[in-house]
Backbone bond lengths (Angstrom), bond angles and torsions (degrees), N, CA, C in turn:
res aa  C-N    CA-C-N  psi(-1)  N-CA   C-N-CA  omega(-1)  CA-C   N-CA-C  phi
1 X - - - 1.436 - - 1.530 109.21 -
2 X 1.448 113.24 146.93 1.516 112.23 -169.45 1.436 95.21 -104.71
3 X 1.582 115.38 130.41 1.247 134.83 -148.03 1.723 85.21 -126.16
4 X 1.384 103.84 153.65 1.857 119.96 174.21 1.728 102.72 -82.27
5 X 1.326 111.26 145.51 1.172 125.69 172.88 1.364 119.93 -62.11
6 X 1.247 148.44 145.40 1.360 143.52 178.92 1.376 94.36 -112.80
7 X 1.792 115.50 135.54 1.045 116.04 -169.30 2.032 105.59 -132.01
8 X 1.567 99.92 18.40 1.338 104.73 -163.82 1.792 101.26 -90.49
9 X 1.366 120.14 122.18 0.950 106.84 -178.85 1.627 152.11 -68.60
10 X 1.338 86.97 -3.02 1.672 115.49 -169.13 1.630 81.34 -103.07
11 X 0.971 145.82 -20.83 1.365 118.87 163.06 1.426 127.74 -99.46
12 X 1.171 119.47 -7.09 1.613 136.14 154.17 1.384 99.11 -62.10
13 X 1.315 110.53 -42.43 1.870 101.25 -153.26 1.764 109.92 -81.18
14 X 1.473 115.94 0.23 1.043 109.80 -172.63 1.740 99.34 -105.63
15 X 1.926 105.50 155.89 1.135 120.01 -174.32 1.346 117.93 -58.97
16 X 1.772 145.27 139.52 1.259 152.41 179.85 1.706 101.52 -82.49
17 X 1.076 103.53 154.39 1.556 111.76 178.74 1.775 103.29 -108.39
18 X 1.153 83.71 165.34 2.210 85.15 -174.58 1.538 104.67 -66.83
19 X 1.225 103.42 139.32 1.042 124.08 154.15 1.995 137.13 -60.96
20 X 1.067 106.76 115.59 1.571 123.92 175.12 1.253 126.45 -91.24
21 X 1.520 120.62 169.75 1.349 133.54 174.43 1.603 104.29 -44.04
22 X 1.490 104.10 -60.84 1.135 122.25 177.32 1.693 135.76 -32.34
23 X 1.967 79.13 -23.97 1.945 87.78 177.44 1.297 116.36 -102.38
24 X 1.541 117.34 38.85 1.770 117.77 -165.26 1.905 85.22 -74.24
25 X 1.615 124.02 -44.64 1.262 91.50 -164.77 1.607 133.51 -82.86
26 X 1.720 103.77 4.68 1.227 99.74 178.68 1.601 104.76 -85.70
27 X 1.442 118.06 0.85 1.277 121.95 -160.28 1.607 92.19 -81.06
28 X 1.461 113.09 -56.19 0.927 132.51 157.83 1.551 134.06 -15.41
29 X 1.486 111.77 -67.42 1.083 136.89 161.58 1.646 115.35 -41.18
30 X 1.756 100.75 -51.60 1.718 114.84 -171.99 1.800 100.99 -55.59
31 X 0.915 131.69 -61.70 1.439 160.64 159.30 1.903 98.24 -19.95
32 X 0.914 94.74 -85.07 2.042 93.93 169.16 1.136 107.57 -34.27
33 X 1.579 115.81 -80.91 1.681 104.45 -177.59 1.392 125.03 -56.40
34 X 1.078 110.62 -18.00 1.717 109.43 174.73 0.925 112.89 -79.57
35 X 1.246 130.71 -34.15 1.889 141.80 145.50 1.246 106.47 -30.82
36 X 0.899 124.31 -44.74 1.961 134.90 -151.37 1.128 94.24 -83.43
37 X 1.755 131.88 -48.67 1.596 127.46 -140.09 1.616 80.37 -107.93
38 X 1.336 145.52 0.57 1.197 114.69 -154.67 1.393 157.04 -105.30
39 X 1.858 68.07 40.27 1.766 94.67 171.20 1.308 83.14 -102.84
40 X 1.360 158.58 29.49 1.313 133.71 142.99 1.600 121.64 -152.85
41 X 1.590 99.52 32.19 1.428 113.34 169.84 1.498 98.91 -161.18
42 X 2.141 102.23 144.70 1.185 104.31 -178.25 1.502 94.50 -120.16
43 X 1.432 143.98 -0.66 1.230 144.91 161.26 1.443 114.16 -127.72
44 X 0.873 120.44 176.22 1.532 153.91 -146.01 1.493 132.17 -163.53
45 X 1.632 121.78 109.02 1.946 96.70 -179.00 1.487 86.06 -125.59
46 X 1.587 100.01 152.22 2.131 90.46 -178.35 1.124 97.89 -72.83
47 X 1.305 160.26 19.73 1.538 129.66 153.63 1.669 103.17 -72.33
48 X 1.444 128.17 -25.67 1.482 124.76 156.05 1.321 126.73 -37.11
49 X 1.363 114.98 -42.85 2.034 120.24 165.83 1.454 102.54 -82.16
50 X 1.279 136.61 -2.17 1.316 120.76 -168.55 1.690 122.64 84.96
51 X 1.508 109.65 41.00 1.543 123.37 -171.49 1.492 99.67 -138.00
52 X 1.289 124.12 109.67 1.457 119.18 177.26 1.801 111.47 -93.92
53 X 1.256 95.27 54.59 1.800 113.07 171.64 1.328 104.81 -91.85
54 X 1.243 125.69 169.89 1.796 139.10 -145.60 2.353 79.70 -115.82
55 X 1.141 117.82 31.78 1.444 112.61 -168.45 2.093 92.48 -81.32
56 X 1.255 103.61 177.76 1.478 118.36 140.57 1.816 113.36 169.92
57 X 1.227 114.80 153.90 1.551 121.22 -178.94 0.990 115.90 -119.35
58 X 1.774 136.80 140.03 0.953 97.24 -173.85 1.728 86.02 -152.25
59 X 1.502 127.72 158.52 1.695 111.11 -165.00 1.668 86.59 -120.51
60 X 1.526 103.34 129.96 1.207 126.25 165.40 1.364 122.16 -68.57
61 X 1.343 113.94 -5.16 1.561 121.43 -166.53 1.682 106.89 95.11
62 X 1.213 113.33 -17.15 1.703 97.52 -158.98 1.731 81.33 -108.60
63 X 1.649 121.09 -47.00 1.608 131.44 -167.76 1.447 110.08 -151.12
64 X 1.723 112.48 173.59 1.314 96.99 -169.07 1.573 79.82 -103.72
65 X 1.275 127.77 -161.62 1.625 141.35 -145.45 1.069 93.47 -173.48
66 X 1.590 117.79 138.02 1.461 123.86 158.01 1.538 107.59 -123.18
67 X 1.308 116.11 143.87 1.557 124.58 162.07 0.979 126.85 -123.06
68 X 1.228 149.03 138.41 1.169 163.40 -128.81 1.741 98.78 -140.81
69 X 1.372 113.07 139.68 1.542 118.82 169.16 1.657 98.61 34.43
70 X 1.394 154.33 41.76 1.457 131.99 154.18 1.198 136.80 -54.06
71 X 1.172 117.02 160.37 1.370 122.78 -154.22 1.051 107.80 176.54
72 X 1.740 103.98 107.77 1.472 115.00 176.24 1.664 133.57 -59.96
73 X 1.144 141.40 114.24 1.408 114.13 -170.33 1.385 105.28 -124.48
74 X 1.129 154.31 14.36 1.744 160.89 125.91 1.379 98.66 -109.22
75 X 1.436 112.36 152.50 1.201 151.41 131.92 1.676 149.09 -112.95
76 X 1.202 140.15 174.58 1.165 124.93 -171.27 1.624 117.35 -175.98
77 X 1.095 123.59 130.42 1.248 95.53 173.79 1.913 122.14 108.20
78 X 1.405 116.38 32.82 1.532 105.95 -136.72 1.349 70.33 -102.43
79 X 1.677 87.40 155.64 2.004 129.44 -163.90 1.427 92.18 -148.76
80 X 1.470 94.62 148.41 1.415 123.40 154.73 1.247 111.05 -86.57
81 X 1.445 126.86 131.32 1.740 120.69 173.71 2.013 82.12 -132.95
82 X 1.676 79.28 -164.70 1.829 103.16 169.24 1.549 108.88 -146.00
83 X 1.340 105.61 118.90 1.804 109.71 -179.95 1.545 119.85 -109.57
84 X 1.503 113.85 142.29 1.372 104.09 169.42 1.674 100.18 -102.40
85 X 1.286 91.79 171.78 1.909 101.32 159.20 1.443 114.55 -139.09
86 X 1.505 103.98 166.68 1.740 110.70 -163.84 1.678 68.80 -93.93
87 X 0.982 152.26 -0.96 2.065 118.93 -178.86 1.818 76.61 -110.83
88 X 1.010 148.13 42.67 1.346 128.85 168.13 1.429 124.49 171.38
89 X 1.660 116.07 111.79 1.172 125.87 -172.31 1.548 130.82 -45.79
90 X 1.453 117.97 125.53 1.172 97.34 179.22 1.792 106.96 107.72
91 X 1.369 88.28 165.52 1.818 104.52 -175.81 1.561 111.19 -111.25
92 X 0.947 141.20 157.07 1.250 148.82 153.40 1.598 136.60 -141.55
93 X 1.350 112.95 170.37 1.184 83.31 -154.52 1.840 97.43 -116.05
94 X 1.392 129.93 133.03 0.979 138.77 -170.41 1.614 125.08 -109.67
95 X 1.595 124.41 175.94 1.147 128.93 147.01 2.041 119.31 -75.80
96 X 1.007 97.50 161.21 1.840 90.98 160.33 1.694 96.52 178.35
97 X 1.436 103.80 159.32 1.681 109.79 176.69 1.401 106.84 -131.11
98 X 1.724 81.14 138.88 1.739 99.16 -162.83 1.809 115.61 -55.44
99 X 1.543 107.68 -10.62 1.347 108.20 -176.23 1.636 98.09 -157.34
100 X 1.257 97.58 123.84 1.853 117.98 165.23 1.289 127.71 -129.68
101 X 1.574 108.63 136.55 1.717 99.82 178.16 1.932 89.16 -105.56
102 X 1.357 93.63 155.15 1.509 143.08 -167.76 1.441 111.60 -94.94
103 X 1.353 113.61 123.28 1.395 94.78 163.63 1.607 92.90 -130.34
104 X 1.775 120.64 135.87 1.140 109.45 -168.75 1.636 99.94 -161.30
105 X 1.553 123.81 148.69 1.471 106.56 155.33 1.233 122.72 -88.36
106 X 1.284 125.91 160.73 1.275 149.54 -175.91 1.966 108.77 -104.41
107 X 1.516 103.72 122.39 1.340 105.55 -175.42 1.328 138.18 -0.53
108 X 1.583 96.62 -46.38 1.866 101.21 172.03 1.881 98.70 -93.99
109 X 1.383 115.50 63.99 1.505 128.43 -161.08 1.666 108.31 -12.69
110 X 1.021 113.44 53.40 1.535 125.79 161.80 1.466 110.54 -65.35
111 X 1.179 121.32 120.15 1.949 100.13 178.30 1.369 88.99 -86.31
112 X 1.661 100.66 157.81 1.402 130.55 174.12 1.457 116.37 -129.79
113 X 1.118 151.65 112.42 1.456 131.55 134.82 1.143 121.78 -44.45
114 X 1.721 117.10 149.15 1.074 116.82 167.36 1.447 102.63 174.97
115 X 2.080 99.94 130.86 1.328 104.08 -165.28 1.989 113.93 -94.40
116 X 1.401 113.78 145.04 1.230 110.68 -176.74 2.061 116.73 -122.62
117 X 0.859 112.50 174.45 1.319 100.91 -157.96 1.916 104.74 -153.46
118 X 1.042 123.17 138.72 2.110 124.38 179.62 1.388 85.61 54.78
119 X 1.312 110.08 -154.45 1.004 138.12 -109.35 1.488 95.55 -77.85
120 X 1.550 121.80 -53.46 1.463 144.93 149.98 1.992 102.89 3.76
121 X 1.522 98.88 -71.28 1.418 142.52 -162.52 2.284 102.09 -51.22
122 X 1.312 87.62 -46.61 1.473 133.35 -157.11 1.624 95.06 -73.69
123 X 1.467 121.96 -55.20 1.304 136.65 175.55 1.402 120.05 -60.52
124 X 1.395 97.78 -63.74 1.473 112.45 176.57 1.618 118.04 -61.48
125 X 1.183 106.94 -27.31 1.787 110.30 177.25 1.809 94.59 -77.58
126 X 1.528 130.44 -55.96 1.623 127.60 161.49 1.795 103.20 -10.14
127 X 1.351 73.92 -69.58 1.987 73.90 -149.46 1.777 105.06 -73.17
128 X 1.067 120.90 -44.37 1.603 128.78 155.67 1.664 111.60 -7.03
129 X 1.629 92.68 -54.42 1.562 85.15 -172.20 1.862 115.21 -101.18
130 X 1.838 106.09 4.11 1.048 98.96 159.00 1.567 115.94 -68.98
131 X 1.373 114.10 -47.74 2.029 112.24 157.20 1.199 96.91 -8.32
132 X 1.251 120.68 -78.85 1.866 137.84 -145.74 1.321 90.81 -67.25
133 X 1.768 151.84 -47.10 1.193 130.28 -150.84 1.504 111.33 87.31
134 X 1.584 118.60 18.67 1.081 136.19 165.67 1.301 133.88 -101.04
135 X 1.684 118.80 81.74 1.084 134.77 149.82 1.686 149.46 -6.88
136 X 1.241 123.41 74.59 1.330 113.18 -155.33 1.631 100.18 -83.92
């Protein structure tokens, strides 16, 4: 179901708790609205629908992706860019690294590693730190 964006910042800014079995339908849900916006969003974290779960989706261009509980554990590579977000007006200007490995489960909460790199890399670190309650 395609859910409204939350754009309040004191509730973005606070930390998500892990994600469970229990959260297949907001996972679900994340995926619709990211469908919905996506001529003008390429990720998604559920504190964006108003769910402070450890979720996020995000479309590589080829499919969209869901992760469960992520959590970056290498990096490499650090750049200056400038990001907008669909919960928040405007651009800013950030850190990000050109290549990160992932540690995350996969729907049937299997953990997986798996390393990502540009633009891919770039998204997933965005929404990562919406998890965290980190504001760009």
């Amino acid at each position: 179901m395609v859910k409204d964006i939350v754009k309040d910042p004191f509730f973005l800014g606070q930390k998500s708790t892990e994600a469970t079995k229990d959260d297949m339908q907001t996972a679900n849900d994340l995926v619709d609205t990211l469908r919905h916006n996506s001529q003008i969003c390429v990720g998604m974290a559920a504190n964006m629908i108003g769910v402070k779960k450890r979720i996020i989706a995000f479309d590589n261009g080829k499919m969209i992706s869901v992760m469960f509980n992520p959590e970056i554990i290498e990096k490499s590579g650090e750049y200056e860019t400038e990001e907008s977000c669909l919960s928040l007006e405007g651009s800013r200007p950030t850190k990000r690294y050109e290549k990160i490995t992932v540690k995350y489960q996969n729907n049937k909460f299997k953990y997986i590693t798996a390393t990502f790199t540009g633009w891919t890399a770039q998204i997933i670190q965005h929404e990562i730190d919406h998890c965290n309650g980190i504001l760009i």
